[in-house]
C-alpha positions in Angstrom: 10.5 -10.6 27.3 8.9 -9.5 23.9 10.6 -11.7 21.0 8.7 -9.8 18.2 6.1 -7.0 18.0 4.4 -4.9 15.8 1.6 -2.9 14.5 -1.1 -4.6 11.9 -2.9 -2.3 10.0 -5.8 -3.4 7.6 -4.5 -6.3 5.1 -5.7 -4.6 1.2 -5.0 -8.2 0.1 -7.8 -9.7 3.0 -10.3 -7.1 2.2 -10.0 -7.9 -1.7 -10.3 -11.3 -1.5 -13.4 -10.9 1.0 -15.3 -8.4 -2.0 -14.1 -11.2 -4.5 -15.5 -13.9 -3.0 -19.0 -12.1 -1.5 -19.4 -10.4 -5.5 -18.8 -13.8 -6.9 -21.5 -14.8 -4.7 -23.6 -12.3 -5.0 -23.3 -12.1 -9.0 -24.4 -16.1 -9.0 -27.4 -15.0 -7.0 -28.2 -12.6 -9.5 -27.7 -14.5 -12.6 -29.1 -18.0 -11.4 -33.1 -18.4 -13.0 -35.1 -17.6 -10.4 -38.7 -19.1 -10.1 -41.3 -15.9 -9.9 -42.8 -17.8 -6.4 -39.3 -17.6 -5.1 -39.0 -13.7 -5.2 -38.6 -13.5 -1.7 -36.3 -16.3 -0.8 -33.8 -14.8 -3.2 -34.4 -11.2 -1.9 -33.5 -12.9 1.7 -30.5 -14.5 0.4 -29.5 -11.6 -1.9 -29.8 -9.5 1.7 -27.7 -12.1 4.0 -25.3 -11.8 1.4 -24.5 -8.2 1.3 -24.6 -8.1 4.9 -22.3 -11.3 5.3 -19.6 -8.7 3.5 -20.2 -5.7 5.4 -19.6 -8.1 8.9 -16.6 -9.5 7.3 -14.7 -6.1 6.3 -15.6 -5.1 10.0 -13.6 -8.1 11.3 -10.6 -7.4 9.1 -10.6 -4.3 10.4 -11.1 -5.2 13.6 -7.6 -6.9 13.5 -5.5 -3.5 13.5 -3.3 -2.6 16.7 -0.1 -3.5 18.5 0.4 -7.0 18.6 3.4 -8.6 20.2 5.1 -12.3 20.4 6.5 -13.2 24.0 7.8 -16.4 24.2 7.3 -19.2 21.6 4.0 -20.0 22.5 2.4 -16.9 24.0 1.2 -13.6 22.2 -0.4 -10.2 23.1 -2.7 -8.8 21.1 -6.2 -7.0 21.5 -4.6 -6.4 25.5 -4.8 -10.2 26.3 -2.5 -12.8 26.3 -3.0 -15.7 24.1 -1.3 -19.3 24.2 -0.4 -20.4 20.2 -2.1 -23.9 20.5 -1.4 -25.1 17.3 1.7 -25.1 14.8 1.1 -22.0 12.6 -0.1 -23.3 9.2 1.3 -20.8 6.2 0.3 -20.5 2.6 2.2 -18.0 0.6 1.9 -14.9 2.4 -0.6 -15.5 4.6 -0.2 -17.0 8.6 -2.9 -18.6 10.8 -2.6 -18.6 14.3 -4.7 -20.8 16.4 -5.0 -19.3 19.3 -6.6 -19.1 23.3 -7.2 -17.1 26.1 -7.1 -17.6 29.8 -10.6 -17.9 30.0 -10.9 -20.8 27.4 -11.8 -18.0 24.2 -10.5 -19.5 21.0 -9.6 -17.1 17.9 -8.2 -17.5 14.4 -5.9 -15.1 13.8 -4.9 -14.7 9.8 -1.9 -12.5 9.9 -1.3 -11.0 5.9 2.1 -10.2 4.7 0.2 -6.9 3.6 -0.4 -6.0 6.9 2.9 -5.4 8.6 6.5 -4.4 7.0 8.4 -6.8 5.3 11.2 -7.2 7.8 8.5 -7.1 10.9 6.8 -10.0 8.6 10.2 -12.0 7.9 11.3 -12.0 11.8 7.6 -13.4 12.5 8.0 -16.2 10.4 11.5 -17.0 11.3 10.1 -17.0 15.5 6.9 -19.3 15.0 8.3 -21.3 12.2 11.2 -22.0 13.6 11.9 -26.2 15.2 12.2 -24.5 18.9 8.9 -22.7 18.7 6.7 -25.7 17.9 6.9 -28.3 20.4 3.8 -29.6 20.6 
């Protein structure tokens, strides 16, 4: 029996956060006094950077698609089933999921307010917040 479902789509609020963070990053790399000798270790770093963001807007949008809460502890998502292992920890409007396959896969799922509708986002919290759903 499904308790909740719904469709993510990319989180804005993820993908912002991820370009503020890698720019900050990347704009310290830039600005820091470089030594002339070390002209290549900063292009490498400079590089690992820039790709470090391109990976990480792949993964958030990577985490589109039809997920779906079936009993307190169990969710379906990316057409698996995954055990919650952990109490969902919450700041603001943001949600992580600990989470584990069959096989023994772990994931982190960060679920965004951004990235569902309000009242699909308000009837997650109230299922995996709620005393029943956390026994652990």
């Amino acid at each position: 029996m499904v308790q909740w479902q719904s469709d993510l789509h990319v989180s804005w609020q993820a993908q912002w956060v991820s370009l503020m963070l890698h720019g900050v990053v990347i704009l310290l790399l830039l600005l820091a006094p470089w030594p002339p000798n070390y002209t290549v270790a900063w292009m490498v770093l400079l590089t690992l950077v820039v790709l470090e963001s391109v990976r990480s807007q792949r993964r958030i949008r990577r985490r589109e698609g039809a997920i779906a809460l079936l009993t307190e502890r169990r969710l379906r998502w990316r057409q698996k089933e995954w055990r919650i292992t952990r109490r969902p920890w919450q700041i603001g409007s943001a949600m992580l999921l600990m989470l584990r396959d069959n096989n023994g896969q772990r994931e982190r799922l960060w679920l965004l307010r951004d990235s569902m509708d309000e009242a699909s986002w308000r009837q997650l919290r109230q299922c995996l917040l709620s005393k029943e759903s956390v026994d652990e």
